[in-house]
C-alpha positions as CSV (number, residue, x, y, z in Angstrom):
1,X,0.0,0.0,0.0
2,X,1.4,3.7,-0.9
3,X,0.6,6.0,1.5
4,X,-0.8,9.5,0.3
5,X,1.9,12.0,-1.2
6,X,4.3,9.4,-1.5
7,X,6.3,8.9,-4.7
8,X,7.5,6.1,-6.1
9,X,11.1,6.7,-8.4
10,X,10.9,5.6,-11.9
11,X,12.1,1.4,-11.9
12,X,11.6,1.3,-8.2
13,X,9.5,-2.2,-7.4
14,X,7.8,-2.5,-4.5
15,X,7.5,-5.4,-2.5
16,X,3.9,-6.4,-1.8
17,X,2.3,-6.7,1.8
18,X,4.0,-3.4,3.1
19,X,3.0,0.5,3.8
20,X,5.4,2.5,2.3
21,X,5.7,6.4,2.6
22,X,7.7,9.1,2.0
23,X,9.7,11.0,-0.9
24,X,11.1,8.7,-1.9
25,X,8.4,5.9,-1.0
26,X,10.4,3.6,1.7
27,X,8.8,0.6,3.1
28,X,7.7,1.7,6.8
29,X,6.1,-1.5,8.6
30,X,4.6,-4.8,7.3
31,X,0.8,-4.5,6.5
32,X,-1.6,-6.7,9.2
33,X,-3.6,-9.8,7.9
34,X,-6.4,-7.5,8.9
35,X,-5.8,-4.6,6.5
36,X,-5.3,-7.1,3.9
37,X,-8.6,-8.7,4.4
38,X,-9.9,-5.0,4.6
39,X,-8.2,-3.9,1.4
40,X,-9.4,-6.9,-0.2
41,X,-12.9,-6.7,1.0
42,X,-12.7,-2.5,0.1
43,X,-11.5,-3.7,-3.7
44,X,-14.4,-6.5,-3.9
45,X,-17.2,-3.7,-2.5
46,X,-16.3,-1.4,-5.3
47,X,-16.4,-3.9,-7.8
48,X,-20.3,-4.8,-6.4
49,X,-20.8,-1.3,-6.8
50,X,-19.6,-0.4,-10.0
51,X,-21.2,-3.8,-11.5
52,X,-24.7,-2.6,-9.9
53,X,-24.3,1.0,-11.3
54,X,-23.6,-0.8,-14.5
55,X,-26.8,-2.8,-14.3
56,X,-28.9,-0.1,-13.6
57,X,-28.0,2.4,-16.3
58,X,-28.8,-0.9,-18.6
59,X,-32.4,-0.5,-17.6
């Protein structure tokens, strides 16, 4: 996860699973199983939404 206002240099890869911040983006802590399960349940929840917005503009 990128924290706001961070910045990420050109070829720079990021590991996944971490917060990272800063200018440059550094990796500051390991992310929780719990804000993975979040982010992952966020991500899903927008998809529901956008799928049912989709629908509705069908009709």
């Amino acid at each position: 996860m990128l924290g706001a206002g961070s910045l990420v240099p050109p070829g720079k890869v990021l590991e996944s699973g971490y917060l990272y911040l800063g200018r440059p983006a550094v990796a500051v802590r390991p992310l929780t199983p719990e804000e993975i399960s979040h982010l992952r349940y966020s991500a899903e929840h927008y998809v529901r939404i956008k799928n049912n917005y989709q629908q509705s503009e069908q009709h």
